[in-house]
C-alpha positions, 0 to 999 in steps of 0.5 A: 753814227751818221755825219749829223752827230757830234763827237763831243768825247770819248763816250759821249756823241750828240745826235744830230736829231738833238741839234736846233739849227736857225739862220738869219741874215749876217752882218760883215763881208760878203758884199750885195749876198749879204743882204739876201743870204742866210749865212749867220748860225745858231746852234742850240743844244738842250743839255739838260734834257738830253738823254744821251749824255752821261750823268757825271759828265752832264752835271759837270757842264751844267756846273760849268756852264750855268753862265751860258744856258738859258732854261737848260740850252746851250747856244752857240753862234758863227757868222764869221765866214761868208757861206752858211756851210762854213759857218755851221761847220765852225758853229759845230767845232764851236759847240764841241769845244765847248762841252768838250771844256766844261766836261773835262775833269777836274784838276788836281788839288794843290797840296800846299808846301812849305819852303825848307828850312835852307830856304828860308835861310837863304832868303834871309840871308840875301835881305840881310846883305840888301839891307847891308848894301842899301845901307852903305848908300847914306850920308857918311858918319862924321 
């Protein structure tokens, strides 16, 4: 494993090979530099081509991610911080955390439950003693 690569999860680890790295000027702080800079970052990843990932896990993210890809791709973008360095190591832990999200299982199914019997009776009884309140609150029988 070299430092290019990424650790995305347990079992899966993104070569740096497979990452699409561009930059451009940024907008924001970094005052005369930023106007000859190429500190914004772009880091694409083809998720659906990738021949490292596990099965299961790919077809989990590509659910999961269908809003965000465009022809299978992956992209995140960092042009938070003032050097290009900073902003790939963010757009990295960006790209991460993103697969990391969309690969992780699913959680468990809720098993719908039933108030017990007390329940419902003390429920009912705590509105019968509102009604009764409230009830006190009106014009006095002549």
């Amino acid at each position: 494993m070299s430092d290019d690569d990424l650790v995305v999860r347990r079992g899966w680890v993104v070569p740096g090979r497979e990452l699409h790295w561009r930059f451009s000027r940024a907008s924001g702080p970094g005052g005369q530099g930023v106007n000859t800079t190429d500190s914004r970052v772009e880091l694409s990843y083809d998720l659906a081509a990738a021949p490292g990932v596990p099965e299961h896990l790919r077809d989990r993210a590509l659910r999961r991610l269908g809003h965000r890809l465009v022809d299978g791709v992956v992209t995140v973008v960092a042009s938070e911080r003032r050097s290009q360095l900073r902003n790939r190591e963010a757009a990295r832990e960006r790209l991460a955390a993103l697969l990391r999200e969309a690969s992780a299982p699913d959680p468990p199914t809720r098993r719908p439950t039933k108030p017990s019997a007390g329940a419902r009776r003390r429920r009912l009884d705590a509105k019968t003693r509102r009604g009764a309140i409230k009830k006190l609150r009106g014009r006095p029988d002549e």
